[in-house]
Each structure stands twice: as structure tokens, then as C-alpha cells.
C-alpha angles and dihedrals in degrees: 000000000000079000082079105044120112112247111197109219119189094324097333145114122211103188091215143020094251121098130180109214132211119275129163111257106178088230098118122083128270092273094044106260126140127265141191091259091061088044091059102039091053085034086066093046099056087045087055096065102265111164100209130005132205124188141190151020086243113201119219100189120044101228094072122112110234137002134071123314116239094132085110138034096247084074093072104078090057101033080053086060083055096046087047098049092056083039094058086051093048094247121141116228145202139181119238106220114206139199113186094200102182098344074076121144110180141185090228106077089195086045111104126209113245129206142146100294135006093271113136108214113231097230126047114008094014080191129133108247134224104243107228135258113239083239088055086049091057101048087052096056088053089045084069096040083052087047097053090041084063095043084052094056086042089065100239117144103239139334133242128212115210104227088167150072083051100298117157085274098053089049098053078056109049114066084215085070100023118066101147120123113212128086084302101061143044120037121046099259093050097054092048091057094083077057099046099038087060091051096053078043092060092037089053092041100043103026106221105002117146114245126198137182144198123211131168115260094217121000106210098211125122113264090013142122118292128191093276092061095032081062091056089045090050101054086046086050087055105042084048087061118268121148105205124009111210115208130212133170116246142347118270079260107062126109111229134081107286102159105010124117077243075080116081114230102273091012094147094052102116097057079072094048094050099051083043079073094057107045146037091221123107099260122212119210121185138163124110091004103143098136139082099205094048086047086047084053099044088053086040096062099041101249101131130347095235144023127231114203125164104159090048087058089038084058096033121016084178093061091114110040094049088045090056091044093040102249089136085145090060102048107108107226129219107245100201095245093135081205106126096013113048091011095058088034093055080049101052095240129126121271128265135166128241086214106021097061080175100058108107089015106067107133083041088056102024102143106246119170123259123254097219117024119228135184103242117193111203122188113209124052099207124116091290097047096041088049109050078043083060093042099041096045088051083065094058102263131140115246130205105180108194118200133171096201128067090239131069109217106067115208089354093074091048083044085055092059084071115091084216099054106028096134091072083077075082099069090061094040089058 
């Protein structure tokens, strides 16, 4: 399978096409730093064959709510605990550095979001921003050269900004965020440059020191950037200097369907395809990829080089292992629910997965074997039932499953009848 080729990126060898991008946890602790849950849960996912890892949000700046901390040197130690746990597996690993810009929530209730222009966002903050100086502009800029200094001493690979999902970068991007009208605002080029000039700052800053970004490969927001435009901003992105250029569907704002199970699997595809047109560098695409053989098909056509899939390893942190083996039967897929993933995320609670109960608990739930083996008799065959039986037979137990119904899977299988809700069928497969 191409899915298990090694790609070279700017120097380095990832030993395979799947990459596990950034997304906020809530593991870490109230001022961002990293903690033996997060070690564990990433821990479980280089063991399970990942090719390349990012993780964050990573906050520049302290007064941020969420995300990791590398905003100060007294970061690296920790963040170096993270960078060693991917290197031991063989994973190559970045930091995504991250700028809220007026999605903004602060501890600091005076404190005011900033961003390119005055335009309150209708989800998050809601506030009106403070449009930036181009001073202020230019002390961000080094903020992020400062951040991926620190993620080089920390030993990581490379580092990511997230000019997507509606961060400052991406607002400097999009004409539906960015009004000014000095050399910051109106063409293209002029509203990369916040972009570009980060990344001349960090190559100054880090000597050569891989720098990646991701960017949306449409918005979907009124009055913002489409394909067409996102192309011109990618080959800027590259001749400014970017390795690799990740691409994802939407901001947190738009108002269509982005994670849901209303998204075909792969649905997003050919975002990636499209900003493939427009550059040489290896190019990511992700969303509603939990399957190996859709992933096999998206390198196939020649629509990315590699896949990002986070919900698919938080449900199976074995994905890639099993794929590679051909297990394909035993990988336990996402089904798209956002339950225990967006929905604890928008809350500011820790993730979880609907059909992963492990997944933030490893060490809690590692299997160990049982001391002393017993016959356990469990009624009901639905997705509690049929997962404490597979726990519980992991630990060397025997197992008798009783179900009255021809059908492992319980509601779940009545819930999968509905259009809007078929991947729930998955929970019974596995």
C-alpha cells in the first residue's frame, strides 16, 4: 500500500503517509504544560504505527485559554518528554503554534481580542476586536519565531502554524476578516504577508528548521477565501519557505457540515487535490478519513501525499498497525458522532470517545493480565456489553455474552437505519 511508503520532507523521513494532526485535548494542565495523561495517550498512538505526529494548539502568548504552553523557556523540559515519546517510536513530530486573533478567551476578562480588522466572530469571543498596529503585527510575528526556537531545543522535527479554522493567520488571509488597507490588507499577496513574513522570522530565528503550515482549503464563510484564492496563498506559502502545506475544509465558523457522518468519507479530498495544482511541496488532507482503504485511494489518485486523521487514532490507536498487517476487520472505526471529541472540546473538558472508552485513560485501562482467571457471564450484547467482554477477555478472562437478539450492537443498530447516523453500523461490525 502507498499508505506505507516513506515521503522525505524538508530532510526527513517519515517512515509512512499517515499523520496525526494537532487538536486541543484538554490534557495539559490550566497554564498549558504537559502531563502524564498526554504522554500516554500520544505514547499509544506512536506505538500504533503513526508516520508523523503534530500536536497542539501551542499558545505564544500566556493569557490564552487552552492549548499547550511554549510561550516561555521553562516549557522545554516538558514539551522535550513529548518530542522523545513520538522519537522512541520512530514518528516524526512538529508543534502547532497558534495565535487566536478574535476567537480570542482570555483569562483576563479587560483584556480585548485583537485581529486584522474590528470584526467580532459569531462564535467564541462575539467581541468586537482591536485591529492591530502594524508594531503589534510585528511583535507577534517574533512571538512565533520565539515559539519554534523553543520547539527546536525541545527536540521536536519541525513546527506547524495553523493558518486555518479562523485563527489570527488565517484572518489576516480571508477578505471576509481582513479590511485594512495598508501593506497588510487588500490583494492576496498583501494579506499572506502576515503569514510569510512568520515564517522569514523562524527561518532567521531557527536556521534550518522545517516549517510547515496548515491552511483551509476552502473557508466557507461569506465574503471569504474560496479554492481559487487558497491556491494563490499556497504557492506564496511555499516560495516563502514552507515544507509541507496541510490542508483542512472550513473555519470553526462556517456553516455547513465539516465532521459530521452528513460528510462522505473523504469527502474533503479534493481541497487537497486542488492545492496539489498549485505547489511542488508534499501536501496533507484530512476530515472524515477512518478508513485505510479510503486513505489507500486519496494517495492513489493523486490527490495529497499524505492523510491526517485524528478521530480515526483516538478511536483506534492501533489503525495503523492492523492496516499495514491487514487487519483491516479489527480496526475500530470513527463513526463521526463528535460526542466525546468536538463536543467535550467546545466545553472545555477533557476528550473522550464514544467508541474508544480507553482513549484518555490509557495507563488507567492498560490490559494487563489478571492475576486470577474467572468465568464472567455478561447479558446484553450492545456497545457496553460487547466492550467490557473485549476488555475484560484481554485480561485473560472467560467470557459467556449472552444476546436476544440475532445482532450484537443494541440501539445503535436501530440508530444506523437512519441516513443521518449510518456509521453507527460500525459499532456492531467491530
Amino acid at each position: 500500500m502507498k499508505l506505507f511508503e516513506p515521503i522525505e520532507i524538508e530532510g526527513m523521513r517519515v517512515k509512512n503517509r499517515i499523520l496525526m494532526p494537532a487538536a486541543e485535548l484538554n490534557y495539559h494542565t490550566f497554564e498549558g504544560g504537559v502531563t502524564e495523561k498526554m504522554l500516554d495517550f500520544y505514547r499509544e498512538r506512536a506505538k500504533g504505527g503513526i508516520g508523523f505526529a503534530i500536536v497542539g494548539v501551542a499558545k505564544i502568548e500566556p493569557h490564552f485559554f487552552g492549548g499547550l504552553a511554549i510561550h516561555e523557556d521553562r516549557y522545554i523540559p516538558e514539551l522535550a518528554k513529548l518530542a522523545d515519546v513520538f522519537h522512541e517510536y520512530d514518528v516524526k513530530c512538529a508543534v502547532q503554534l497558534w495565535h487566536p486573533g478574535r476567537y480570542e478567551i482570555s483569562f483576563d476578562p479587560e483584556r480585548t481580542p485583537v485581529a486584522p480588522s474590528p470584526i467580532p466572530p459569531p462564535i467564541f469571543s462575539k467581541r468586537t476586536p482591536r485591529e492591530l498596529t502594524k508594531e503589534e503585527i510585528l511583535k507577534i510575528e517574533e512571538e512565533f519565531a520565539d515559539a519554534a526556537l523553543r520547539a527546536k531545543k525541545a527536540g521536536f522535527d519541525a513546527v506547524e502554524l495553523i493558518g486555518s479554522a479562523g485563527y489570527l493567520i488565517s484572518q489576516f488571509f480571508s477578505p471576509a476578516t481582513n479590511k485594512r488597507t495598508d501593506e497588510y490588507g487588500g490583494s492576496i499577496e498583501n494579506r499572506a504577508r502576515f503569514a510569510v513574513e512568520i515564517i522569514q522570522r523562524i527561518k532567521e530565528k531557527c536556521g534550518k528548521f522545517p516549517v510547515m503550515i496548515r491552511i483551509p482549503g476552502d473557508e466557507f464563510v461569506e465574503g471569504g477565501n474560496t479554492v481559487r484564492e487558497m491556491k494563490v496563498i499556497a504557492k506564496i506559502l511555499e516560495d516563502a519557505g514552507v515544507c509541507a502545506i496541510n490542508v483542512m475544509a472550513g473555519w470553526h465558523e462556517s456553516r455547513r457540515p465539516l465532521t459530521t457522518m452528513l460528510v462522505p468519507r473523504g469527502g474533503f479530498a479534493y481541497l487537497g487535490e486542488e492545492i496539489k495544482k498549485a505547489v511542488s511541496v508534499p501536501v496533507i488532507i484530512g476530515h472524515r478519513i477512518n478508513d485505510p482503504l479510503v486513505a489507500e485511494r486519496i494517495l492513489q489518485e493523486g490527490k495529497a501525499d499524505m492523510v491526517a486523521m485524528f478521530r480515526a487514532l483516538l478511536a483506534d490507536p492501533e489503525f495503523p498497525k492492523k492496516a499495514k498487517e491487514g487487519r483491516m476487520d479489527e480496526i475500530r472505526h470513527c463513526v463521526a458522532c463528535n460526542q466525546g471529541c468536538m463536543d467535550s472540546v467546545m466545553q472545555g473538558l477533557p476528550v473522550t470517545c464514544l467508541v474508544n472508552p480507553a482513549a484518555g485513560r490509557e495507563a488507567e485501562l492498560r490490559n494487563l493480565r489478571a492475576e486470577r482467571r474467572k468465568k464472567v457471564v455478561i447479558v446484553g450484547g450492545g456497545p457496553g456489553g460487547c466492550t467490557v467482554a473485549e476488555y475484560l477477555a484481554r485480561k485473560g478472562h472467560e467470557i459467556v455474552l449472552f444476546e436476544k437478539t440475532e445482532r450484537l450492537g443494541g440501539q445503535l443498530n436501530i440508530a444506523s437505519n437512519s441516513p443521518l447516523a449510518y456509521e453507527f453500523a460500525e459499532v456492531g461490525r467491530y
